[in-house]
N, C-alpha and C positions, 0 to 999 in steps of 0.2 A: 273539627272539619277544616279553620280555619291554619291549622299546622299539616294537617296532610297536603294541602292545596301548597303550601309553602315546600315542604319537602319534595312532593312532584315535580314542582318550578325548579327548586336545585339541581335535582335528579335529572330532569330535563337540559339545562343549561351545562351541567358538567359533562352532559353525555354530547351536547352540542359543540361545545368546547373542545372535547378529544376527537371527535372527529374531524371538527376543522381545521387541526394539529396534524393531521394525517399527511404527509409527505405521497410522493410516488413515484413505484417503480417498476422503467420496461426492460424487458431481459433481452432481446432477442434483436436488437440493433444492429446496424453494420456500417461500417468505413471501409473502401475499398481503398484499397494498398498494391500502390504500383509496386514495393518495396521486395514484399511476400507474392507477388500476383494469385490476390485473393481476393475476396472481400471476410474482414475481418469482423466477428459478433461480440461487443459491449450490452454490457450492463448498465442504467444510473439510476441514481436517486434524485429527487428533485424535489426538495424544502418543500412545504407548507408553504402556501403564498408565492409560489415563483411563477405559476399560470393568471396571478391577478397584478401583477407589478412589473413595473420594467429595471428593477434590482438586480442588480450583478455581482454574485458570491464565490465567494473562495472552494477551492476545489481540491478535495481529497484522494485519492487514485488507491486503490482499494485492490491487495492482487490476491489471489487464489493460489492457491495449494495444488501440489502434484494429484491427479485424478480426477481433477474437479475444473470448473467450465469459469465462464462469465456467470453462469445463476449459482455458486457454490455460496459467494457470500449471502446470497437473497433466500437461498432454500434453506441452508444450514446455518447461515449467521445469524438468522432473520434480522438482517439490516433494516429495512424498512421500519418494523418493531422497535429494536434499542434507539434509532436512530432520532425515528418522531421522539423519543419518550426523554431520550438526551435531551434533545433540543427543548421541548415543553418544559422540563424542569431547568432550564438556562444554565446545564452541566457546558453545553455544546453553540457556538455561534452556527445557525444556520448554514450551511453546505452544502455544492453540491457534490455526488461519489461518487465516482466514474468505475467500472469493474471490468478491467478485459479480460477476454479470455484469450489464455497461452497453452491451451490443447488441442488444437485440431490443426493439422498436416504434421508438427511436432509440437514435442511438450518443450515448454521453454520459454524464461524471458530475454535469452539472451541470443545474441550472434553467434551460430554457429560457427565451430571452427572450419569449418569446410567453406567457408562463407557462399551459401547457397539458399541461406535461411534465417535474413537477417533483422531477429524478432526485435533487438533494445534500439536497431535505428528505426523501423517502423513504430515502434513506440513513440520517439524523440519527433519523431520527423513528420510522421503524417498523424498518427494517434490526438495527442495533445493539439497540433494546429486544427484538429476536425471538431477538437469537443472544446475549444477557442473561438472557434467560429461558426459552431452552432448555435452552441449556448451561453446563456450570460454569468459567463467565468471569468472573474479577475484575473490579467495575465499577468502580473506582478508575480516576481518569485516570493512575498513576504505571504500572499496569497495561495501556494501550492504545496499539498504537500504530500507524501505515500505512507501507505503503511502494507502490510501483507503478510500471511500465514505459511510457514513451514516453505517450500520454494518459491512462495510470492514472499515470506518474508527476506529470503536470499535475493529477491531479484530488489526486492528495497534496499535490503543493504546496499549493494554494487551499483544498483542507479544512483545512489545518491553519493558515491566514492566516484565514481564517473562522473556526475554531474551536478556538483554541490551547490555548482549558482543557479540551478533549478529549481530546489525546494527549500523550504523554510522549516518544513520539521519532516522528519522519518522514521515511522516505528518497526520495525521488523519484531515479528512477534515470532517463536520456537521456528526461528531462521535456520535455512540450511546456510550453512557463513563460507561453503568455498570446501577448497582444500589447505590444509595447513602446510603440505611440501608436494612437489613436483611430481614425482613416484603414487600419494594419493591421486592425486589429479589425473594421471595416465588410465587411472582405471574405470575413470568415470568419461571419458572421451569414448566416443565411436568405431567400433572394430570393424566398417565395413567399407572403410575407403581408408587409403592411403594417407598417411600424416607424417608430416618429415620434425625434425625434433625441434627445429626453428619455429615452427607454427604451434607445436606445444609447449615448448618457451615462449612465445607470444601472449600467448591462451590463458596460460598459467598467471605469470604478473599481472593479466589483466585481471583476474579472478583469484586473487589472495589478498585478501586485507593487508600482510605484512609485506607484501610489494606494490601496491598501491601508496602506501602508503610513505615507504622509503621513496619512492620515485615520485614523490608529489613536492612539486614546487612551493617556494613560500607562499605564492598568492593562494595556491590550490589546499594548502593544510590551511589558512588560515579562512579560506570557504568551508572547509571540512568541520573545523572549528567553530563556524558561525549556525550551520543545523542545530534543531534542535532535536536530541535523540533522546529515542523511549527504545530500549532493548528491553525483554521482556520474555521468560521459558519457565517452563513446567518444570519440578524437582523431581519429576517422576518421566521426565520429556526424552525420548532416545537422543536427539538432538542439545542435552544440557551440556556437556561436554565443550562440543565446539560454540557456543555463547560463553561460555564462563572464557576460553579463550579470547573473544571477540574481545569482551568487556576488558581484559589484562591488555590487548596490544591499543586499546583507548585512552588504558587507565598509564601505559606507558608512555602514549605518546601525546598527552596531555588533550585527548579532545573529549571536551565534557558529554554529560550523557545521563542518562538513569538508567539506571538498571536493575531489574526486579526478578525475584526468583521466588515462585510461586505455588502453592499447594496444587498438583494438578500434572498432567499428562499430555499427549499428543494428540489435545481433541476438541471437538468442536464446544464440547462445556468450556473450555480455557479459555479460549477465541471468543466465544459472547461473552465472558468475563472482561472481556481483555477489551473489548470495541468501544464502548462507551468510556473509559478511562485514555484509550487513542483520542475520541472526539474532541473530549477534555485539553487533552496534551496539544493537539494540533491549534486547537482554537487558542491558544493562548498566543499564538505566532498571529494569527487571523486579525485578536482585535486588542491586539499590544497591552501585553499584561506587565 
């Protein structure tokens, strides 16, 4: 009797345990954006413990994939899930995720070339100061960092070539990485307004790794240099191609990096494979490994 009574107590305290591990998260948020004239819908997650403390944690910026919202990573990554479960087992320093969504008026993290629809300075601009001044997110760059799937992993890429002194670590996971020449890039641009070849010359070096990257100043490669990068695709991924690329114009131009190539396809199995080893990666930026 005296062992069943002991078992119930563990049984009971483990299960008390995991629940008070439980994190949360609300999908359906907004920041209104003079940028976009919208109001724009965020995702976050919010650590265990951040509703009982006045702790201010590092922040992880989490982007979505072509077809999918703000709730892609929370329906189909189950963030909430790996995220507690990282953290409880101390794979993971406490975080908060921030998930916007880059599908409604257009799909996209980036600045239209027509510039009429300017999603990466809404990002920079209003995005990050709104969930800085919401919430209690360290605004340190050693503190912030993105990761994100398939064109949320493209849109990490480029934000963090764009803007190195902003993040501490970047994972792009089975990244769309750009185009690799001029002539690709034309055909992924807009047929339905006028474009003169100067503005896709623009466009273009803005969004090519290997012009970025020539056109980047000392200071700015050696911020390039200072991220810390998790590259990461499926060997069965449509997308391996242009990573295995990525990872050579890195491994050229001497900016360190990991890079993984993995049993696995263009799917959301890879990506919760793939989250909790991000948390990992990131956190080691977070609490100086």
């Amino acid at each position: 009797m005296k062992r069943l009574i002991a078992l119930v107590t563990i049984a009971t305290a483990i299960t008390a345990t995991s629940f008070a591990q439980q994190g949360q998260v609300f999908e359906t948020l907004t920041v209104k954006s003079t940028i976009l004239k919208a109001d724009r819908k965020f995702a976050i997650y919010l650590p265990d413990g951040y509703g009982q403390s006045d702790q201010s944690y590092p922040v992880l910026y989490l982007l979505h994939g072509s077809g999918d919202n703000q709730t892609g990573w929370v329906q189909f990554g189950q963030v909430q899930q790996i995220a507690d479960q990282t953290i409880a087992n101390g794979r993971a320093a406490r975080m908060i995720i921030v998930m916007p969504d880059a599908d409604t008026g257009r799909r996209g993290y980036f600045n239209d070339i027509r510039g009429d629809f300017n999603y990466e300075d809404f990002f920079f601009k209003e995005l990050i100061p709104h969930i800085e001044k919401t919430y209690r997110v360290r605004t340190e760059r050693r503190y912030r960092a993105v990761a994100g799937l398939s064109m949320g992993g493209g849109g990490t890429l480029f934000y963090t070539l764009h803007h190195p002194d902003m993040f501490a670590a970047a994972a792009p996971l089975s990244a769309s990485t750009g185009s690799w020449n001029i002539e690709q890039a034309k055909t992924r641009l807009p047929k339905d307004a006028p474009i003169t070849d100067q503005q896709i010359s623009a466009w273009y070096k803005r969004h090519s790794v290997e012009e970025l990257i020539k056109a980047a100043s000392e200071d700015e490669l050696k911020q390039i240099k200072q991220v810390r990068w998790y590259i990461s695709c499926g060997d069965d991924d449509f997308l391996y191609e242009g990573n295995a690329q990525l990872h050579i114009a890195f491994r050229k131009n001497e900016i360190p990096h990991e890079y993984r190539v993995k049993d696995g396809g263009h799917t959301w199995t890879y990506w919760r494979m793939e989250l909790p080893l991000v948390m990992e990666f990131v956190s080691k930026s977070f609490t100086q490994y």
